[in-house]
Residue frames as a rotation matrix with the C-alpha (Angstrom) as fourth column:
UNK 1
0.334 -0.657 -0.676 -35.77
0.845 -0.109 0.523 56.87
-0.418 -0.746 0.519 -56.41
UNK 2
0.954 -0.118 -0.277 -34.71
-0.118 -0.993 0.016 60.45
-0.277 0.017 -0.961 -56.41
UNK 3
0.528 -0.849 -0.034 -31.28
0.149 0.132 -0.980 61.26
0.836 0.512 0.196 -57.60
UNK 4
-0.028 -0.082 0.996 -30.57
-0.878 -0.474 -0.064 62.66
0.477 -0.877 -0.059 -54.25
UNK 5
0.918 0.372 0.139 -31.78
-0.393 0.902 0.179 58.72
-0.059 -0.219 0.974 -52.69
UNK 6
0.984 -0.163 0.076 -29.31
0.157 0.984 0.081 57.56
-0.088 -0.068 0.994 -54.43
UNK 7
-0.004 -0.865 0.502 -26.37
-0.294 -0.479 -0.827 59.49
0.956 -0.151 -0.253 -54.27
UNK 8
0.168 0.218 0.961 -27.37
-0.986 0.026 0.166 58.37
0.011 -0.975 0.220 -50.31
UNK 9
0.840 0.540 0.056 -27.07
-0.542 0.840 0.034 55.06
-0.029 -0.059 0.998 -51.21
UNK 10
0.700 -0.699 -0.146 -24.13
0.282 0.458 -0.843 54.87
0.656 0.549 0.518 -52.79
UNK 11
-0.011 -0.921 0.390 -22.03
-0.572 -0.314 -0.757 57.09
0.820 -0.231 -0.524 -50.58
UNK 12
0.443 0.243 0.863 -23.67
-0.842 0.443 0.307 54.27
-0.308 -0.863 0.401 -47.30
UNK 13
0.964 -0.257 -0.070 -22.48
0.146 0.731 -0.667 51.58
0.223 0.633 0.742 -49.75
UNK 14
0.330 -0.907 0.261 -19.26
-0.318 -0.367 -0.874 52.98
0.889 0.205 -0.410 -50.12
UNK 15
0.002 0.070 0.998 -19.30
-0.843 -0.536 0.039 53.56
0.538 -0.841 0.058 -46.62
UNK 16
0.551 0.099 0.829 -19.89
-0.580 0.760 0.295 49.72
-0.600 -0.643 0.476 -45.43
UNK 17
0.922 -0.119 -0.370 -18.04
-0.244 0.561 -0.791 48.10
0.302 0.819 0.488 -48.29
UNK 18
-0.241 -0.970 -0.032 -14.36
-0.509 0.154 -0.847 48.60
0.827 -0.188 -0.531 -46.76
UNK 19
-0.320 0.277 0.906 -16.10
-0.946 -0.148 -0.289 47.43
0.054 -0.949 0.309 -43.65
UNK 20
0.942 0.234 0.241 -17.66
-0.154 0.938 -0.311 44.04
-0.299 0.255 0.919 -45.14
UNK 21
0.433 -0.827 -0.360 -13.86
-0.081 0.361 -0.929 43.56
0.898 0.431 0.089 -47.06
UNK 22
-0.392 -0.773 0.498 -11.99
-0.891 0.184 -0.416 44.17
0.230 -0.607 -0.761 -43.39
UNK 23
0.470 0.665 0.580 -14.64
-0.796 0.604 -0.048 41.74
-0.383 -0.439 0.813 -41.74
UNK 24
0.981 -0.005 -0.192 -13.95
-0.112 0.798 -0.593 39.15
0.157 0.603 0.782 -44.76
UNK 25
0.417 -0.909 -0.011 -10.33
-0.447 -0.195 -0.873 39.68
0.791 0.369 -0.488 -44.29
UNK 26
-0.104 0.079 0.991 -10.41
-0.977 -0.195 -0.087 39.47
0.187 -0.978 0.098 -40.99
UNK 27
0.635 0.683 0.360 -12.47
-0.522 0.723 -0.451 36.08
-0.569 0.098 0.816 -41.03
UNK 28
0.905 -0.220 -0.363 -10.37
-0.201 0.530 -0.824 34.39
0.374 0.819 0.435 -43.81
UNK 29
0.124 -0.906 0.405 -7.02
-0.729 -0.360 -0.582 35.34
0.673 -0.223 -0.705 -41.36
UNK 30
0.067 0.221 0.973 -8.66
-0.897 0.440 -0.038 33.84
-0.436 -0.871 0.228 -38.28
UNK 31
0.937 0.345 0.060 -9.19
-0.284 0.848 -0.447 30.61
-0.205 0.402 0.893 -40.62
UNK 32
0.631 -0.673 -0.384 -6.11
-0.221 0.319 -0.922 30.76
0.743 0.667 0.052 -42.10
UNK 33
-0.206 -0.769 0.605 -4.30
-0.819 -0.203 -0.537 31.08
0.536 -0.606 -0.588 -38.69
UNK 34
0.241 0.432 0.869 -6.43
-0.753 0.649 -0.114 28.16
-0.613 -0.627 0.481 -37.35
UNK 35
0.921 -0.153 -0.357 -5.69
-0.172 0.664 -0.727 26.00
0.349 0.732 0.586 -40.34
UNK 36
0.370 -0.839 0.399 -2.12
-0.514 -0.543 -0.664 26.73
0.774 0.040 -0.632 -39.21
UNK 37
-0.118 0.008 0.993 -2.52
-0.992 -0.047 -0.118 25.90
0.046 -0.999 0.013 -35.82
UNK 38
0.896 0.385 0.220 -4.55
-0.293 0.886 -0.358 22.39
-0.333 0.256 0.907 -36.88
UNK 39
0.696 -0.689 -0.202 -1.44
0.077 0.352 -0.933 21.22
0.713 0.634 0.298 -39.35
UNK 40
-0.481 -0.851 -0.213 1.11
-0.450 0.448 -0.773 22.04
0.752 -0.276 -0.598 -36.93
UNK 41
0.163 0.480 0.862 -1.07
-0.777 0.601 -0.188 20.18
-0.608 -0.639 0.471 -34.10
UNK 42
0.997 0.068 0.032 -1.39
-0.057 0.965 -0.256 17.07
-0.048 0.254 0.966 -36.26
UNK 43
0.630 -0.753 -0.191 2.41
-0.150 0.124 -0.981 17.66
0.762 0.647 -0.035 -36.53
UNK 44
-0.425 -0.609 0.670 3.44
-0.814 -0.066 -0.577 17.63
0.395 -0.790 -0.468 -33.36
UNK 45
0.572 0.490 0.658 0.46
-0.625 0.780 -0.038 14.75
-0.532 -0.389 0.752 -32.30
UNK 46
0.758 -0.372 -0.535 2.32
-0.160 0.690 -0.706 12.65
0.632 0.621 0.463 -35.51
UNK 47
0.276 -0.961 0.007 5.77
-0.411 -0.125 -0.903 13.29
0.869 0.246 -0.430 -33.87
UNK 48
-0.085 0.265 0.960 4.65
-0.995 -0.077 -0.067 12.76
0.056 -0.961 0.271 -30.40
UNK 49
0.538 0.768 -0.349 3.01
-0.835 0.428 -0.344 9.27
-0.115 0.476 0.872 -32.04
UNK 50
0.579 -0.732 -0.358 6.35
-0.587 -0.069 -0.807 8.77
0.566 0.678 -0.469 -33.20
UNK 51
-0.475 -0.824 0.307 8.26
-0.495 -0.038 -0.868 8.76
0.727 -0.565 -0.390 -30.27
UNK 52
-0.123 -0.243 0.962 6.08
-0.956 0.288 -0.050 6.98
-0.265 -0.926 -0.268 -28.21
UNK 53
0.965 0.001 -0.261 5.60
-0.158 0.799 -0.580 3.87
0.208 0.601 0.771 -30.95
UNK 54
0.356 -0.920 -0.164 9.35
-0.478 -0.028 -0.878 4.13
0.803 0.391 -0.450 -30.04
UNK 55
-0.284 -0.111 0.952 9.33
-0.942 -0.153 -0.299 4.24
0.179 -0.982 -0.061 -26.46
UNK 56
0.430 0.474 0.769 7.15
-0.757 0.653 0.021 1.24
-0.492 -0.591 0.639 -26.67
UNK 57
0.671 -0.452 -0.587 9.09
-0.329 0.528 -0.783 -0.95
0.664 0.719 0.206 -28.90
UNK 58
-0.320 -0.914 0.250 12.19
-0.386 -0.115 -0.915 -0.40
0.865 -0.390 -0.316 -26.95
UNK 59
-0.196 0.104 0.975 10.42
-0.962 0.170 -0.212 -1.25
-0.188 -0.980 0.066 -23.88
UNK 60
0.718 0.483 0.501 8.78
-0.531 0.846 -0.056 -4.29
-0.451 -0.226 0.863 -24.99
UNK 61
0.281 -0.807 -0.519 12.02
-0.164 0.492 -0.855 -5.83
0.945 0.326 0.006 -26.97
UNK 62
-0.677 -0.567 0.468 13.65
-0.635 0.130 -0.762 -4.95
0.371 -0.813 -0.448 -22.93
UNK 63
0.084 0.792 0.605 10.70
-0.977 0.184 -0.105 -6.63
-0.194 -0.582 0.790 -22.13
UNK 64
0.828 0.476 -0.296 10.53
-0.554 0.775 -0.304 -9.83
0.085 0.416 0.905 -23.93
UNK 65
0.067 -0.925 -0.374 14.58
-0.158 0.360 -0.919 -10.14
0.985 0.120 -0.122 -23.60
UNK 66
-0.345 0.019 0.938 13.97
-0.934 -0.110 -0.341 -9.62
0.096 -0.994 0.056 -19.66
UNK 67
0.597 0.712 0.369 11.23
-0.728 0.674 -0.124 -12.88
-0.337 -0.195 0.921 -20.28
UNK 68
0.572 -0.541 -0.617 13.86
-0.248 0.603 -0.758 -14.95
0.782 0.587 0.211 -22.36
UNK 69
-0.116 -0.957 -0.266 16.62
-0.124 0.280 -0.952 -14.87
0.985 -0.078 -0.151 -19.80
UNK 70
0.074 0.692 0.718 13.99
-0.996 0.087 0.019 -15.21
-0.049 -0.717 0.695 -17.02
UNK 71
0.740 0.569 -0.357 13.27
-0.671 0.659 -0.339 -18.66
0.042 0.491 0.870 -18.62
UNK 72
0.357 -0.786 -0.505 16.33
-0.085 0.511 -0.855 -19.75
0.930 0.348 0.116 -19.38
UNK 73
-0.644 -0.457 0.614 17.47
-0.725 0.105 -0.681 -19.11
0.246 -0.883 -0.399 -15.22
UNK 74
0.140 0.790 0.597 14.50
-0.985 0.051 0.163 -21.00
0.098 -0.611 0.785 -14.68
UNK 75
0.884 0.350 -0.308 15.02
-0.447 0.826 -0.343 -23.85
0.135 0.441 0.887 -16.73
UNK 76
-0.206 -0.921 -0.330 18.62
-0.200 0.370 -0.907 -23.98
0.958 -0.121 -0.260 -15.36
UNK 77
-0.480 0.018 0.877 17.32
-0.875 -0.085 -0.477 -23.67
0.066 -0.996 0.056 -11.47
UNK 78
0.455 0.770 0.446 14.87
-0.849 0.526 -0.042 -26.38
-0.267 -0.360 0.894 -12.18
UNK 79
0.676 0.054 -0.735 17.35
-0.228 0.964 -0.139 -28.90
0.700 0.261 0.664 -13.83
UNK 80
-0.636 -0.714 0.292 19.91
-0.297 -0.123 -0.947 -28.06
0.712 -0.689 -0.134 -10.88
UNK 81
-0.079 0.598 0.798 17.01
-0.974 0.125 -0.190 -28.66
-0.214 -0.792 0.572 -8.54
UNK 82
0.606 0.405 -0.685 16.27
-0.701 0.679 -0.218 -32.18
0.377 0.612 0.696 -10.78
UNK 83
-0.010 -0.977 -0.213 19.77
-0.251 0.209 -0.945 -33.06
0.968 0.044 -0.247 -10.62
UNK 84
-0.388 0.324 0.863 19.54
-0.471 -0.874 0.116 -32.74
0.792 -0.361 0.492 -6.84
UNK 85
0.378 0.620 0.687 16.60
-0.782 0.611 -0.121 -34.41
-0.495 -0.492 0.716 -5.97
UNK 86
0.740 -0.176 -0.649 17.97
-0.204 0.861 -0.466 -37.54
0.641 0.477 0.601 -8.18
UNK 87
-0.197 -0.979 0.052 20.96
-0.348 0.021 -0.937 -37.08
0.917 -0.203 -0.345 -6.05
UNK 88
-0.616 0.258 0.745 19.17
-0.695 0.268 -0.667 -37.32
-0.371 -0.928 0.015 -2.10
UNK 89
0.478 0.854 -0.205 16.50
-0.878 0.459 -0.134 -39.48
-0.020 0.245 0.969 -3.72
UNK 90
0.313 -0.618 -0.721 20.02
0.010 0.762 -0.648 -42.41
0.950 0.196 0.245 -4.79
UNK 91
-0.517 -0.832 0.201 21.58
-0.483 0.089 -0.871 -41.34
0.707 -0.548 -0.447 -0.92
UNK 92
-0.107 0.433 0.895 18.39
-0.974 0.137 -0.183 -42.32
-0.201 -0.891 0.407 0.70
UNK 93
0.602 -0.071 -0.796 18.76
-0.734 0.344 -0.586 -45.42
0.316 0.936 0.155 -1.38
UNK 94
0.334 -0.721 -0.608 21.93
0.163 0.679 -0.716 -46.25
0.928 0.140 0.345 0.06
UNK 95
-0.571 -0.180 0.801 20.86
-0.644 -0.507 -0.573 -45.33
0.509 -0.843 0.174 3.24
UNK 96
0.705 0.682 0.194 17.99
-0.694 0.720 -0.005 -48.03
-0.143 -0.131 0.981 3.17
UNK 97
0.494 -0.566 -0.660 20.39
-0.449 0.484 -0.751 -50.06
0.745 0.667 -0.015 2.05
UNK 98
-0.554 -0.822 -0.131 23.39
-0.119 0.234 -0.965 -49.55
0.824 -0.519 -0.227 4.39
UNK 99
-0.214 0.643 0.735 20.03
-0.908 -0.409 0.094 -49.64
0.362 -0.647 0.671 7.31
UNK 100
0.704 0.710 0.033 19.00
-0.703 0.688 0.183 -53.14
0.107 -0.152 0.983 6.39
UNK 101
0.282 -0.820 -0.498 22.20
0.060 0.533 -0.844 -54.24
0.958 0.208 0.200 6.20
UNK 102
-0.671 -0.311 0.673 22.89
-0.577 -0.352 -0.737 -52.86
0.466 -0.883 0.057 9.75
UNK 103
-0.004 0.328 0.945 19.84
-0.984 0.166 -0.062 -54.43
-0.177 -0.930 0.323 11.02
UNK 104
0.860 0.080 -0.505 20.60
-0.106 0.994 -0.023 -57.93
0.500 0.074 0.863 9.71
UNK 105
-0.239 -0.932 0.272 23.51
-0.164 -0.237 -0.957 -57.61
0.957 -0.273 -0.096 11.28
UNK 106
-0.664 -0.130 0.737 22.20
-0.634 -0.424 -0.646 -57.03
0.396 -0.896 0.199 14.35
UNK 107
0.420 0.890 -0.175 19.72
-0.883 0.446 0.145 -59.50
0.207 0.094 0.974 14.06
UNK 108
0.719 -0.138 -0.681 22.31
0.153 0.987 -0.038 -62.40
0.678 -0.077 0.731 13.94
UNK 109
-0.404 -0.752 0.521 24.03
-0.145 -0.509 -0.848 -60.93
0.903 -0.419 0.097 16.47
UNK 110
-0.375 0.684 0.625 21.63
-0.906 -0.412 -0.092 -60.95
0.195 -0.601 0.775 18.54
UNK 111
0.781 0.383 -0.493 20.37
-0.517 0.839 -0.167 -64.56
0.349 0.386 0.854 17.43
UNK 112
-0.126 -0.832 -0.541 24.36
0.344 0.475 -0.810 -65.77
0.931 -0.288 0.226 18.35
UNK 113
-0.683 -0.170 0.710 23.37
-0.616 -0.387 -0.686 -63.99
0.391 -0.906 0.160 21.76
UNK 114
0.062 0.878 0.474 20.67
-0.986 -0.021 0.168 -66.02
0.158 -0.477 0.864 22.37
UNK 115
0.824 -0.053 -0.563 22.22
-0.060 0.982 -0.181 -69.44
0.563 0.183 0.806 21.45
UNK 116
-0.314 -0.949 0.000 24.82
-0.018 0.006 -1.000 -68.88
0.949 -0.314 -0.019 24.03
């Protein structure tokens, strides 16, 4: 290589070196700004995360307290209903009762009508 050559070489060097450093700069920015971007994404997905792990708690406690005092009307409607049916279940009872009693009655009534 001539001295000339390389005086050409160096000043093309020169010449592309700030050019490869912006590039790299460039490149290392774009990364850094995307790193950036990533971290506060996972921050905001965490916080998001957060709040609806909350949301759903809060519902399902309203939930499970909603099932409790379900239950509990139930198990009051059904011993009121119990209660109830024991009750018409004794009047029909004394309804057979107050029936056969009516038709013996009427039976010897009926029996004194014929012996007359």
């Amino acid at each position: 290589m001539a001295s000339g050559e390389t005086v050409e070489w160096v000043i093309g060097l020169a010449g592309q070196v700030p050019l490869v450093g912006v590039f790299i700069w460039f490149t290392l920015r774009l990364l850094h700004l995307g790193q950036a971007e990533r971290e506060a994404g996972k921050d905001m997905s965490a916080r998001v995360m957060n709040e609806w792990r909350q949301y759903m708690l809060a519902r399902d406690t309203e939930w499970r307290q909603f099932l409790v005092d379900e239950r509990q009307a139930r198990s009051e409607s059904m011993g009121r209903l119990a209660e109830e049916m024991k009750s018409l279940a004794q009047a029909q009872v004394s309804l057979e009762k107050s029936l056969l009693s009516h038709d013996e009655l009427l039976k010897d009534l009926l029996e004194q009508q014929r012996r007359k």
